[in-house]
C-alpha positions as CSV (number, residue, x, y, z in Angstrom):
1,X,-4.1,-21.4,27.6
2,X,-3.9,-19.9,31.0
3,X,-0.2,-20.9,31.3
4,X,0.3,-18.7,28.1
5,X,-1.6,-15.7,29.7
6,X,0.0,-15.4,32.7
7,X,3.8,-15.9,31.0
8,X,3.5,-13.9,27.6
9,X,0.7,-11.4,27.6
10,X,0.2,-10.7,31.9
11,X,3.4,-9.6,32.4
12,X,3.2,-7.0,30.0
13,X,-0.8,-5.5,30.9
14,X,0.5,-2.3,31.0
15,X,1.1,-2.0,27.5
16,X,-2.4,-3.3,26.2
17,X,-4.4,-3.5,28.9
18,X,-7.0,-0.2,28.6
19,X,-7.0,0.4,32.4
20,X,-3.5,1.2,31.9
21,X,-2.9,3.2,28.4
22,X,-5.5,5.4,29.2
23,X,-3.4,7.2,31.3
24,X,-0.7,7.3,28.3
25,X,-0.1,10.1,25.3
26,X,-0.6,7.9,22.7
27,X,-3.4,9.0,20.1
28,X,-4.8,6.3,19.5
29,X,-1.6,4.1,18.8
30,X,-2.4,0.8,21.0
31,X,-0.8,-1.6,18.8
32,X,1.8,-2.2,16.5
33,X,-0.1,-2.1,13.2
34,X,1.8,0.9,12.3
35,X,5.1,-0.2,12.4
36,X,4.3,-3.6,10.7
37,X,4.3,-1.6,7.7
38,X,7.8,0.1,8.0
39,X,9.4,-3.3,8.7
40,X,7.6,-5.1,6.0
41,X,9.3,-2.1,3.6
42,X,12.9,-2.7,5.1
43,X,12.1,-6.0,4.8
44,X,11.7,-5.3,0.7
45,X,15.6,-3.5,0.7
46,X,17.0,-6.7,2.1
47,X,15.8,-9.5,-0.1
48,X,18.9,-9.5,-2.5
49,X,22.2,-10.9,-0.5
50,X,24.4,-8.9,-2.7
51,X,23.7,-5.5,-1.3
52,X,25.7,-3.5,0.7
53,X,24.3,-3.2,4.4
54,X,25.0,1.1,3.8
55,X,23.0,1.0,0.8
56,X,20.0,-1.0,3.1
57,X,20.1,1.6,5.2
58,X,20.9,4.9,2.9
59,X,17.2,4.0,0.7
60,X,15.1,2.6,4.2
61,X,16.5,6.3,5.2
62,X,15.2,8.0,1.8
63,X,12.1,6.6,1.8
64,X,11.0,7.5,5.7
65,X,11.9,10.9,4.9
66,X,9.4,10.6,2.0
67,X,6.8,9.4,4.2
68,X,7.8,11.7,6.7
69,X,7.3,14.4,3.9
70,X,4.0,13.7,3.2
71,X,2.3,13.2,6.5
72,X,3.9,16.8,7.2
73,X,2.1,18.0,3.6
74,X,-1.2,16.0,5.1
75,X,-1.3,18.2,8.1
76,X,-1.2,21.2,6.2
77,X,-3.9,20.0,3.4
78,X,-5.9,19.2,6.6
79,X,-5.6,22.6,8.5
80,X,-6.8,24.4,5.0
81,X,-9.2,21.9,4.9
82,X,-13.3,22.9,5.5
83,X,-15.5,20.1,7.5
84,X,-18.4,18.9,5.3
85,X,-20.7,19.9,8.2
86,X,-20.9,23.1,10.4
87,X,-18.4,23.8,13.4
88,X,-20.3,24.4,16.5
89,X,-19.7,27.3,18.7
90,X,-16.6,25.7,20.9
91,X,-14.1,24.9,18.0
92,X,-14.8,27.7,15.9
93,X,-10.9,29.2,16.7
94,X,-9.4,25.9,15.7
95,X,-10.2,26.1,12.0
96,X,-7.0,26.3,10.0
97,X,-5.1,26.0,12.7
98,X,-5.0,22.5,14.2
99,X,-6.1,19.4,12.1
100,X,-9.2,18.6,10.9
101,X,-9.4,15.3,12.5
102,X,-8.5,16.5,15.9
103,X,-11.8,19.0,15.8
104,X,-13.6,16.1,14.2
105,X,-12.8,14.0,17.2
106,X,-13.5,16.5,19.7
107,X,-17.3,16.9,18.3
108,X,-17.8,13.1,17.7
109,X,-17.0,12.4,21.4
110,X,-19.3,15.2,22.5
111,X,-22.0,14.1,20.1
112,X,-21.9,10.3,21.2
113,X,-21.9,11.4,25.4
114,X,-25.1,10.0,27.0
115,X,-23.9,9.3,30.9
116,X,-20.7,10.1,31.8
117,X,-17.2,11.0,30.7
118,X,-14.4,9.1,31.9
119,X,-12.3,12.1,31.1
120,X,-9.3,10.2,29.3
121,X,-9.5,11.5,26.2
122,X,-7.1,15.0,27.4
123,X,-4.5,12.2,28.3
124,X,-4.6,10.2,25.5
125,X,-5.0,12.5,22.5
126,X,-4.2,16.1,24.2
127,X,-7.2,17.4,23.0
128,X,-10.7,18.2,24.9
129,X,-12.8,15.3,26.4
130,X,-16.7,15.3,25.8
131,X,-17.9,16.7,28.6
132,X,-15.8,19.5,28.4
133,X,-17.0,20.2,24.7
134,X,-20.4,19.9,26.6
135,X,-19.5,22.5,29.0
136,X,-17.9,24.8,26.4
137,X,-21.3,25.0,24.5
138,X,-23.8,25.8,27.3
139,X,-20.9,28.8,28.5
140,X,-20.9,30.1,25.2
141,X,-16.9,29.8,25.3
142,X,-14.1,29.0,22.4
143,X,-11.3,26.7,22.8
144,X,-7.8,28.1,21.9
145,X,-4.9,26.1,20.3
146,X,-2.4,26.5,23.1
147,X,-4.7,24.4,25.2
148,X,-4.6,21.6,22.7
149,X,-1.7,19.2,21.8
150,X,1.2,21.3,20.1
151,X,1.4,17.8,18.1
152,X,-2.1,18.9,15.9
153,X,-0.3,22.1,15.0
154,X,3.7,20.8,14.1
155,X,3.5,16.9,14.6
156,X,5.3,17.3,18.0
157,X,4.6,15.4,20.4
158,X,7.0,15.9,23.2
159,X,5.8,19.5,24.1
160,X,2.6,19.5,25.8
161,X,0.9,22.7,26.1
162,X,1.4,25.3,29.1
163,X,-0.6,26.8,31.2
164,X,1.3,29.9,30.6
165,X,0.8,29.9,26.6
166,X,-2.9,30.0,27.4
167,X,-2.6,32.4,29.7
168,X,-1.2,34.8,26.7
169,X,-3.7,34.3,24.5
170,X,-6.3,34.8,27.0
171,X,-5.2,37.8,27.7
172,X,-4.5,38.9,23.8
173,X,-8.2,38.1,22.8
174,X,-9.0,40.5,26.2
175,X,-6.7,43.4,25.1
176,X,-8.1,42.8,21.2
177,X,-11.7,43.0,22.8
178,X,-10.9,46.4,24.8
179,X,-9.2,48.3,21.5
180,X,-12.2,47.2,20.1
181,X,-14.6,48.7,22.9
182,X,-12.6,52.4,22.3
183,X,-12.8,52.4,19.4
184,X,-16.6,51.5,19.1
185,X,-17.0,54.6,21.5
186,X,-15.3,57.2,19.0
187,X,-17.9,56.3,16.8
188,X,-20.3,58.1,18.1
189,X,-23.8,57.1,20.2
190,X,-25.2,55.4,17.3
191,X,-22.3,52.9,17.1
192,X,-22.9,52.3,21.0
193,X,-26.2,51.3,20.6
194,X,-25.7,49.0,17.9
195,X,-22.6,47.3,19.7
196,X,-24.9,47.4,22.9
197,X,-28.1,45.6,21.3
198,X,-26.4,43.1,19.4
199,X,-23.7,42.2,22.7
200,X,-27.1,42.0,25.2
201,X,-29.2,39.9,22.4
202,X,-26.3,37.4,22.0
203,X,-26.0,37.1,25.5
204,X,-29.4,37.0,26.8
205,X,-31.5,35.2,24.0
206,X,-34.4,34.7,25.6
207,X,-34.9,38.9,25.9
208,X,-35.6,39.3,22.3
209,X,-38.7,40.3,21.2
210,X,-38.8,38.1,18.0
211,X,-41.6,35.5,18.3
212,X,-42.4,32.9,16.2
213,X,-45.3,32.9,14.0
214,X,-48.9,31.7,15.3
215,X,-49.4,28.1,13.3
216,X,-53.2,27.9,12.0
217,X,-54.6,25.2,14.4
218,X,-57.6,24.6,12.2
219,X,-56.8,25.6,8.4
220,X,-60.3,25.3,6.3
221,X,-58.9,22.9,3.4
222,X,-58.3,23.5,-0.2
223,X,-60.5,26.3,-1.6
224,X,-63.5,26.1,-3.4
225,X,-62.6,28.2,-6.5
226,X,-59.2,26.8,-8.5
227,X,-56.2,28.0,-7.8
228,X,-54.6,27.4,-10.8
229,X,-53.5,30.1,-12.5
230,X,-56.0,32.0,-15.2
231,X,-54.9,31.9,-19.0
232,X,-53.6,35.3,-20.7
233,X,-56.1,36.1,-23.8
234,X,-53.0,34.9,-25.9
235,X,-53.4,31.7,-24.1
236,X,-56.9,30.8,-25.0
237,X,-58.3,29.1,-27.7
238,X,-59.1,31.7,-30.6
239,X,-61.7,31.6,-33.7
240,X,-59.4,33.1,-35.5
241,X,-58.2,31.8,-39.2
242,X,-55.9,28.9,-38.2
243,X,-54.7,28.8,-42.1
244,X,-55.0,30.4,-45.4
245,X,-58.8,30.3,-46.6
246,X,-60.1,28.6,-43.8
247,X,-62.0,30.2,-41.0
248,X,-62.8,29.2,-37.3
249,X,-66.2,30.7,-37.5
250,X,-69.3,29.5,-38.9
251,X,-70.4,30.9,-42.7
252,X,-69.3,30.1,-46.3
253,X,-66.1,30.0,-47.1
254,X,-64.1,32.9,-48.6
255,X,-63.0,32.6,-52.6
């Protein structure tokens, strides 16, 4: 057994070995499960000896651009697509335009982060690691999609993202947020305030005047009298004649 280690599966470490593709872009493709598949349906176009090697080839060729075709309509379905649960405050920029599963990633990894990050997932998957998502929350600041994978957008994965494409849209969002401040000042002194109260609130929290409702400490119980609810006078019981010639009262009956 130890023979077989150290002359099949040692030599190659670096292709399995975790302390090794977790300095790799490979997201999340350790193995070669994926291809299995592909072979397995080349495998299918080959069983019958009387076909032409071309023809192998020309339907292998048809059918990966079908599958090609509908991992590409995937991506779109995905990027339309609404999470089942709320977005928090970091990746709110990223809907519909990366993948659902890469924001879905991104929160998971933050949610399950207890320690420490060992910071591999931004080599691995080109998206944000946990502690970042962490960081991004407690700044109050949104993630862009240029500083993300260009793969989670187009299915590319051999242009990472520059630093000078998020750069640009840094500086976009800045110009967009200054138009904005103009034109909230030729409004008038009553769209200042406004603008003013709701920026300093969402920035400073813990100024608000709000407070939360005193809880009785020592509530008295149920009430003596009942609290269900009192009958209308159509409600009740009346001594009215319930049918012809009979009477709810007392006396003789009517002829």
């Amino acid at each position: 057994m130890v023979d077989y280690m150290r002359g099949e599966w040692l030599p190659h470490q670096t292709m399995w070995a975790k302390c090794y593709t977790n300095h790799v872009f490979h997201l999340g493709n350790t193995s070669s499960n994926r291809v299995e598949s592909s072979h397995s349906t080349f495998k299918t176009f080959l069983v019958s000896g009387r076909r032409a090697i071309d023809t192998c080839f020309a339907k292998n060729h048809n059918y990966m651009e079908h599958q090609f075709l509908e991992v590409v309509n995937e991506l779109h379905k995905s990027q339309n697509r609404n999470l089942s649960r709320e977005i928090d405050a970091p990746c709110k920029f990223l809907r519909r335009v990366v993948s659902c599963e890469a924001i879905k990633l991104m929160l998971d990894g933050a949610a399950e982060l207890k320690d420490s990050c060992a910071c591999h997932f931004q080599m691995t998957h080109g998206l944000k690691c946990a502690c970042q998502v962490v960081q991004a929350k407690e700044e109050r600041r949104q993630f862009y999609a240029q500083e993300l994978h260009v793969f989670w957008r187009t299915l590319d994965y051999k242009n990472p993202p520059g630093q000078q494409q998020v750069s640009d849209e840094i500086e976009l969002q800045q110009q967009h947020f200054r138009r904005l401040t103009v034109e909230v000042e030729e409004r008038g002194l009553d769209a200042v305030r406004q603008a003013r109260d709701a920026l300093f609130y969402w920035l400073h929290p813990a100024e608000d005047n709000v407070k939360e409702p005193e809880v009785t400490k020592n509530p008295r119980g149920r009430p003596r009298t009942s609290t269900s609810r009192i009958r209308s006078y159509y409600e009740r019981p009346r001594s009215r004649s319930i049918g012809p010639g009979l009477s709810g009262g007392r006396g003789r009956k009517r002829k």
